[in-house]
N, C-alpha and C positions, 0 to 999 in steps of 0.2 A: 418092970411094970406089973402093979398088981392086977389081976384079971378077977371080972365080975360078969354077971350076967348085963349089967348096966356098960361096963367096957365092948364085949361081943356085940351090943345090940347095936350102939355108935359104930365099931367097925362097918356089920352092916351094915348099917343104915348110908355110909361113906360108899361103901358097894354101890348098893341099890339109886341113889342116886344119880351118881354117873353114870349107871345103867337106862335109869329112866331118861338120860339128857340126851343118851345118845338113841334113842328108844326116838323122840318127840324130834330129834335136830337131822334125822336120816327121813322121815316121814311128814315136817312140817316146813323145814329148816330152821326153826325158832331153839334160840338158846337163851334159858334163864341167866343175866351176867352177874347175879349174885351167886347164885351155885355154880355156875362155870367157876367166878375168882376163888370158892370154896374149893374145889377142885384142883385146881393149878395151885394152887396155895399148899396144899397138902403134900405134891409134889417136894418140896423142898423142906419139911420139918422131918428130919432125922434122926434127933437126938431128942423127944416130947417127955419131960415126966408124968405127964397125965395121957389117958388115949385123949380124951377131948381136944388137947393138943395141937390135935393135928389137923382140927377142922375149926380153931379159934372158938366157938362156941356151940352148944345146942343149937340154940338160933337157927343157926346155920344150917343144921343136917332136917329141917323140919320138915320136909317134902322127904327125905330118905327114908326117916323113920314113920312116917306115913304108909310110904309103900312098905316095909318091911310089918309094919301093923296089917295090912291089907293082909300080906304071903301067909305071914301068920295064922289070920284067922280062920283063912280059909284056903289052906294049904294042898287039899286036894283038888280044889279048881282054880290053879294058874288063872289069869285074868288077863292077863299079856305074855304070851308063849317068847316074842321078842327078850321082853325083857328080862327074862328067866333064863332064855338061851343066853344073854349077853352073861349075865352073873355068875352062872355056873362057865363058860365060856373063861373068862378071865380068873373063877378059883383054880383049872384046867391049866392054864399058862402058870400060873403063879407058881402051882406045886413044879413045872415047870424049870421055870427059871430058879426057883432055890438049887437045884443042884446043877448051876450052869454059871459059878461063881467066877469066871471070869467076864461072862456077860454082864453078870450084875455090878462088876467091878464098871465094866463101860458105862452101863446106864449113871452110877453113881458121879460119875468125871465129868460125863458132858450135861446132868444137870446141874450140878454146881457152874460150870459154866453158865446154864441159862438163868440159872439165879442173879447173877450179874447181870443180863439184860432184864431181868425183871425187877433191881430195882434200879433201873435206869428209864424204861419206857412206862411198867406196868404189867399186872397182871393179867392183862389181855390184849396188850397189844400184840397187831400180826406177826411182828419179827419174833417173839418169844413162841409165839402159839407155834408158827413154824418148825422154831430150834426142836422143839419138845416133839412135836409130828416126826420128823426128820431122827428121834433117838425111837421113838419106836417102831418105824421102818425099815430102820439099820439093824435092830435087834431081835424085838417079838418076833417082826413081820416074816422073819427068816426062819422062823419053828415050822417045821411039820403042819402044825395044828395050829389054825388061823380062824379067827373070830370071822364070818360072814355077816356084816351088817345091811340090809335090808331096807328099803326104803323109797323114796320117790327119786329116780332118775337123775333127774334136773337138777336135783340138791348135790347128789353124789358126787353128782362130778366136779360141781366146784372145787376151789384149790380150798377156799377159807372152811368152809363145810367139812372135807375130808382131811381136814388139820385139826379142826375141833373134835370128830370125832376118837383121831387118832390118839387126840391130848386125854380126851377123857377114860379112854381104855384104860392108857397107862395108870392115870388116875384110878382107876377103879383095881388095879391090878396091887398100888401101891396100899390100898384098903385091906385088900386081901391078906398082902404079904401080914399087915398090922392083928387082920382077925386071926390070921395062922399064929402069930408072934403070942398070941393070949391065950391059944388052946382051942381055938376054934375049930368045931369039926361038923360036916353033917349030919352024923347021927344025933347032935344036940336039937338037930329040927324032929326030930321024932319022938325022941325020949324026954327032954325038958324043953319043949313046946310053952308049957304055959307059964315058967320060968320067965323065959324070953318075954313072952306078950306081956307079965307084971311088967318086967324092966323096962320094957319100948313103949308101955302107955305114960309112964313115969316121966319118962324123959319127950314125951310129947306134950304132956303138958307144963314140963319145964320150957322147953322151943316154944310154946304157946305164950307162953307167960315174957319171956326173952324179945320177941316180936313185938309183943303187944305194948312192952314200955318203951322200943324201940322205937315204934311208929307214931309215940303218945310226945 
């Protein structure tokens, strides 16, 4: 896969969303089910010749790459600590799990398995959201280093709430493994800053545009 500053910013952008969903679904309990199926959907694209690929289109990541234009521009005042902790939190795990290659041999078997329930129920039905909850409590959950997510009580405990959350980590985890797969590193938030912000306004207003004739 060829890497561009336009591929890293999508990676991103696949981040930071699922950061933000679990950011807004632990503190509100609301979950957007378009970016949730963009999430779970990602889940299961292994073999993508493009990175877009993996998230079906721009369209799609327009709330990511939003928040990533946010980080961007104003990088030295975080704006939601939560959702910075989730992001860095899961590129943590990720470096993680790359050298834990028979863990990630497990994660790969049982979602293939859940790919099976999903195209039999759906991409958000409970039986799947569960399966996928259930591979990262068998796996992540048992690291050392565990994400704390944060939020309103009531929500937490729910079983559907703490299955989406769980789903979405993974997701966000599976972004990461893709922005490592391109070259991705933190020092590019420092040194080609304004690199990134061309390429993430670009593709904001491609998502702009994607939306716009979608809803037309």
């Amino acid at each position: 896969m060829k890497s561009s500053w336009t591929d890293l910013c999508i990676a991103l952008a696949g981040i930071l969303q699922c950061a933000r969903q679990v950011e807004q679904l632990a503190k509100t309990g609301y979950l957007d089910t378009a970016q949730f199926e963009t999430a779970v959907r990602s889940l299961f694209v292994t073999s993508p010749d493009t990175t877009i690929d993996v998230y079906g289109s721009v369209g799609n990541l327009q709330a990511g790459l939003e928040t990533l234009d946010e980080m961007l521009s104003e990088y030295h005042r975080a704006t939601s600590s939560d959702l910075f902790r989730y992001s860095l939190g899961v590129m943590h795990i990720q470096k993680r799990l790359k050298r834990k290659g028979e863990v990630l041999d497990v994660i790969a078997s049982r979602l293939q398995h859940a790919e099976k329930q999903a195209q039999h129920f759906g991409l958000t039905h409970e039986n799947l959201i569960s399966s996928i909850a259930d591979i990262y409590s068998d796996t992540i959950s048992k690291f050392q280093y565990r994400i704390q997510v944060t939020g309103n009580y009531n929500y937490l405990q729910q079983n559907r709430v703490a299955n989406q959350v769980r789903t979405l980590l993974l997701a966000a985890i599976r972004s990461s493994m893709l922005w490592r797969q391109l070259g991705g590193s933190r020092w590019q938030f420092l040194f080609y800053r304004n690199d990134m912000l061309a390429a993430c306004h670009e593709l904001i207003k491609q998502a702009k545009q994607e939306n716009l004739h979608g809803a037309a």
